[in-house]
N, C-alpha and C positions, 0 to 999 in steps of 0.2 A: 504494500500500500504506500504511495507515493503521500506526498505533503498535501497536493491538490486536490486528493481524494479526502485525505484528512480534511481538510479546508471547505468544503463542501459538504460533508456531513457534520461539521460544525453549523456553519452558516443556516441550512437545514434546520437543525435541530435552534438554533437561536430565533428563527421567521414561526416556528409553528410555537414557541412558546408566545410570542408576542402575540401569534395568531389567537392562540388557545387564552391567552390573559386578557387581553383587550376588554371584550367585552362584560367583564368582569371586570376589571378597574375603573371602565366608563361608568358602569351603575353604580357601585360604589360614590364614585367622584360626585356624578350627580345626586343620587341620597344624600352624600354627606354638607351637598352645597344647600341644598334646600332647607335642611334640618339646620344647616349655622343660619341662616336668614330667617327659617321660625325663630332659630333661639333669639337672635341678635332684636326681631320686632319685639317677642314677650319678655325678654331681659331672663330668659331661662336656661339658667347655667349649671344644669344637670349632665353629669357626663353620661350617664348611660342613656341619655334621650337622643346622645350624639353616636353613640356606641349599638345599641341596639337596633335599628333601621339597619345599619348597614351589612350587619352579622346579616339578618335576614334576608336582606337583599342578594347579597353575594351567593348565598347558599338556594337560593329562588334562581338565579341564573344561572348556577353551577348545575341545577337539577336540568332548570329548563334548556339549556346548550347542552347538556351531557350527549342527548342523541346523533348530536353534528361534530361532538369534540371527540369521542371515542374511537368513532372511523376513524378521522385522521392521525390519532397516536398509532393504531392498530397500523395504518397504511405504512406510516412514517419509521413503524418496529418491524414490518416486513419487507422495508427497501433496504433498512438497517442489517438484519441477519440477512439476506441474501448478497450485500454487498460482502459480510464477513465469509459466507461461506464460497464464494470468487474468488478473496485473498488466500483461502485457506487451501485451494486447489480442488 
């Protein structure tokens, strides 16, 4: 296995993480923006009112993307070992 191959299954593996996070840090981001501008209009400075939307949010779209994000690890683990078993001869 050359440097390039290395280098490509890096980069690979670095694209489908951002693929796979994204949309899960978007919701996140956006619950947590919403929830600082309730707090900031009622002056309520509860941390878990900042903390808890976002648990559940993340965990509502880890469930709800699970079915599009699975293939792609699956896909991304079968280019993977069949790349190792090329090098292996």
């Amino acid at each position: 296995m050359d440097q390039s191959q290395v280098l490509h299954i890096v980069e690979q593996a670095l694209w489908l993480t951002v693929l796979l996070s994204a949309p899960v840090v978007l919701a996140a981001l956006a619950v947590g923006l919403i929830v600082s501008l309730f707090q900031a209009a009622t002056q309520i400075q509860e941390q878990t009112l900042s903390i808890a939307p976002k648990i559940i949010v993340v965990y509502a779209t880890i469930a709800a993307l699970g079915a599009w994000a699975l293939p792609e690890l699956v896909e991304y683990t079968r280019e993977l070992l069949h790349g190792i078993a090329q090098v292996r001869g």
